[in-house]
N, C-alpha and C positions, 0 to 999 in steps of 0.2 A: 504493500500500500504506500502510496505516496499522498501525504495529507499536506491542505496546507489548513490558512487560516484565512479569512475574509471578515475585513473590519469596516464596515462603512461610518466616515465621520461628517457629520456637517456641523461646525463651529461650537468644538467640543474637541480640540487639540489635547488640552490637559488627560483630560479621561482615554484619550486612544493613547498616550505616549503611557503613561502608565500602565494598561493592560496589556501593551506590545514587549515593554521592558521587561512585564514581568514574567512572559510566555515564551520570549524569542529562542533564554537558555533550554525550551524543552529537544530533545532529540527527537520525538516523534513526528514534530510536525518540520517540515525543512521548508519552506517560506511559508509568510505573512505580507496579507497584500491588504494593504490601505488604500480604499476607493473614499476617498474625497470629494464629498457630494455637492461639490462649487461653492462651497465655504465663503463667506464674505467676511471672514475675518481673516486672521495671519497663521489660521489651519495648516493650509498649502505649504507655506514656508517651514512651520516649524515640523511639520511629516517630511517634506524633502531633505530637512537637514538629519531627523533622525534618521531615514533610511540610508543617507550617505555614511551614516558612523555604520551601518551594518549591513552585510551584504544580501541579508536573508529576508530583507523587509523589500518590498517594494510601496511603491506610491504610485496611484491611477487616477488622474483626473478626468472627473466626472465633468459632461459639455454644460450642463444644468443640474439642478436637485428637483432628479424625476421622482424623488422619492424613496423610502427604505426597498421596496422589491425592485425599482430599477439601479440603484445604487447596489445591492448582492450579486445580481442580474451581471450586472457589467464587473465585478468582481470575477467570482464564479467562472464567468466565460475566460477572464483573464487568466484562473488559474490552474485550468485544464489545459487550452489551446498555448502559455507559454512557459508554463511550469510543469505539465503532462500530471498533474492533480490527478488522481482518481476518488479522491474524498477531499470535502471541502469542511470545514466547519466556520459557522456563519457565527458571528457573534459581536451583541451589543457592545460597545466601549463601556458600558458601564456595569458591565460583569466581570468574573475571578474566578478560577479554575484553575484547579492542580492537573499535572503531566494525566498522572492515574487516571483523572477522569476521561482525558483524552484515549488511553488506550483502552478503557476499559470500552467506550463507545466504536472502538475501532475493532473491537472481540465480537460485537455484534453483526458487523458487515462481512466477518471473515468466515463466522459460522454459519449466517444465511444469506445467501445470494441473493435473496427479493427482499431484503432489504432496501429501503431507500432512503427511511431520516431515522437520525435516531438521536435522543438525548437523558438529559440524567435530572436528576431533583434538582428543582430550583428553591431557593433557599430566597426566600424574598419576604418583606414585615408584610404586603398585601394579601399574600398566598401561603397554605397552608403547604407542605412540600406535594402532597396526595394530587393537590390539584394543577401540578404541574401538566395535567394532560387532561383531555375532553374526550365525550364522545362525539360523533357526530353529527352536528346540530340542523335540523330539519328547521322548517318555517317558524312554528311555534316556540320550540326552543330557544332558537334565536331571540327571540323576542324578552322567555323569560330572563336571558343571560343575559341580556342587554338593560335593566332594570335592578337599579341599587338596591330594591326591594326583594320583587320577586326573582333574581338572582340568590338572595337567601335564603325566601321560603318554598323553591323549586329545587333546590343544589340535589337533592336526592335523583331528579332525573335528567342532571344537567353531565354529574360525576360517575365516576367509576365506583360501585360500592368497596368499602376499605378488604372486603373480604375476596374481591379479586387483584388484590398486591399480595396480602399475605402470603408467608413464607416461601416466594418467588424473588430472584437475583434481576428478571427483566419481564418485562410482559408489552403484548402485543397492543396497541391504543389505535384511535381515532386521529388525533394530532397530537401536537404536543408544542409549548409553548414556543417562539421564537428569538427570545432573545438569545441563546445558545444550543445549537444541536447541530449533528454530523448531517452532510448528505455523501450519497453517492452521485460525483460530481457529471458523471456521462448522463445518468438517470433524470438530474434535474435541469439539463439542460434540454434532455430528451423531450421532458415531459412541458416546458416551454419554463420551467423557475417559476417564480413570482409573477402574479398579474402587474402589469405597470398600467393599469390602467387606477390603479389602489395606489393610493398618496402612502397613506398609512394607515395601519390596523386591518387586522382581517387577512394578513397574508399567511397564517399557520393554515388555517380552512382552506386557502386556495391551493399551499401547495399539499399538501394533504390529500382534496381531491383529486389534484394531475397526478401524483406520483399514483395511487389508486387507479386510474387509467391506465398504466402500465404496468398493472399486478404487484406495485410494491409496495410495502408495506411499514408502520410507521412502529417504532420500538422504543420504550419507555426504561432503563438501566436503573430500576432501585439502589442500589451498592453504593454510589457515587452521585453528587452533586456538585451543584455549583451555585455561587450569590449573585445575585443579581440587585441592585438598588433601582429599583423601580421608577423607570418615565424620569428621570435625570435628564437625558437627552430632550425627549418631548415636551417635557416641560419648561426647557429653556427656550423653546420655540413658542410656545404654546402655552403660554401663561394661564391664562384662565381656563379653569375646568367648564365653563360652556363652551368653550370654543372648541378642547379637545373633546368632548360630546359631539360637537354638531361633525366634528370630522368624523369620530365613529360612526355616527349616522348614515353620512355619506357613502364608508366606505364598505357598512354593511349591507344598505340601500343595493349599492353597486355587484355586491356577492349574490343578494337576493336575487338579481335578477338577471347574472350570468352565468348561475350556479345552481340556483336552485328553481330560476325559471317561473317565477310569482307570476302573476294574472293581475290586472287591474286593480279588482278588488284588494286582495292582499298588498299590495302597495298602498294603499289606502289606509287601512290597518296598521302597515307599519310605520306612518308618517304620521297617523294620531298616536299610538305607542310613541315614537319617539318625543313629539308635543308633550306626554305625562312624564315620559323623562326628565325632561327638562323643568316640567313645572318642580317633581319630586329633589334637582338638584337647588335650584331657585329655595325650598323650602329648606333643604339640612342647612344651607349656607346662610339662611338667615337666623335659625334656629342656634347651629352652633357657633359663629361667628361675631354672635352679638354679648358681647363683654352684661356679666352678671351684676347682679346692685351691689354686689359688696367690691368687685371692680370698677365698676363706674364710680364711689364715694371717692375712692379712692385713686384714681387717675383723673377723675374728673370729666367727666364726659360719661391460547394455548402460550404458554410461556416462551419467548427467545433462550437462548444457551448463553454465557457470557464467557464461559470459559471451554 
């Protein structure tokens, strides 16, 4: 196996120089390619100077920021076609992973061929580790996942019941998150990557269902994880939580209906859903946001094999 790594940054130099430095010494992976997603800051520059100190890093400049799947997109392509990559592992800058977990992920594609993604527990304060992966979410579901509420009073048929981890090393899932996970690099290029017609959010589902079109299958590595600090990147774009809302919206909107093929009606549906949304976020943010009286006195105011 030849692995590399695939970092896309847009204007969030610190957080990639730090997860490159500290990956670069593994011997598993022999390049790390930084796709730089037209950065409007001095990104470009300080990636170009770190990849000059090391010869195992590359730097790709992106024409525009098409986005997180076309920034992997053009990664990926990169580092098949001039690194001869047959595994690629896709990963946030703002996640941390040990050598182990890389190989341990790299045990799953050696012992089954239809493999196509595979990753390990993600360690994050929003997510439980369990819920590192989904099943696959049909019209409704989507709907309930999409909802601060009934996202927790649905989780029963959103998740994997805990008694299908149990005393299993990996097991076979529906998707699995994106901030860090392997692909097989021919497969995902095969099956087209990432939709680039998705800005952001909703590209696990996407590729999930192409790799699925080509019989491969997506694989979950209990044994090993990895951290991840949650929407660091996104939220430095993306300040306000209605805003990264109404993009989710958009970019589930856009899955609905090239994916799962919705009807009139059902778009209808899910654009009043997403209306309650929004109203439901409008309401925790005033609810928790608004400083208490005794503050205001006072301020005033079937299982994979892994080995």
């Amino acid at each position: 196996m030849k692995i590399n790594c695939v970092i896309v940054n847009y204007n969030d130099a610190p957080a990639t120089e730090k997860l490159v430095r500290r990956i670069s010494p593994y011997s598993s992976l022999e390049q790390i390619v930084i796709v730089d997603n037209a950065s409007t800051d001095d990104s470009l520059t300080r990636l170009n100077l770190l990849a000059g100190q090391n010869k195992k890093i590359s730097v790709v400049q992106a024409p525009c920021n098409g986005g997180y799947g076309a920034g992997n997109n053009l990664g990926v392509r990169y580092a098949a076609e001039h690194n001869h990559a047959t595994h690629v592992i896709i990963a946030n800058p703002d996640v941390s992973f040990d050598e182990s977990c890389i190989l341990g992920l790299a045990r799953i594609f050696q012992n089954h061929p239809d493999a196509g993604v595979a990753s390990a527990l993600m360690e994050d304060k929003h997510y439980k580790p369990l819920r590192s992966c989904w099943k696959n979410y049909g019209f409704i579901r989507q709907l309930l996942y999409m909802g601060p509420v009934s996202h927790r009073l649905f989780g029963f048929v959103l998740y994997y019941p805990r008694s299908y981890f149990k005393g299993r090393k990996a097991v076979w899932v529906d998707a699995v998150h994106g901030s860090m996970l392997m692909v097989d690099s021919a497969s995902f290029l095969e099956c087209g990557g990432y939709d680039e017609g998705i800005f952001l959010y909703q590209e696990e589902m996407v590729l999930a269902d192409r790799m699925k079109t080509l019989g491969r299958r997506t694989a979950l590595l209990l044994t090993k994880s990895y951290k991840h600090e949650h929407s660091v990147s996104v939220s430095k774009t993306f300040q306000k939580e209605l805003e990264r809302q109404r993009l989710r919206e958009t970019s589930v909107l856009y899955y609905m209906k090239h994916y799962l093929y919705i009807n009139p009606f059902q778009e209808s549906v899910a654009k009043l859903w997403f209306w309650g949304i929004r109203m439901e976020v409008r309401l925790f943010r005033a609810l928790f946001s608004r400083p208490s009286s005794c503050e205001a006195d006072s301020n005033g105011s079937r299982p994979p094999k892994t080995e």
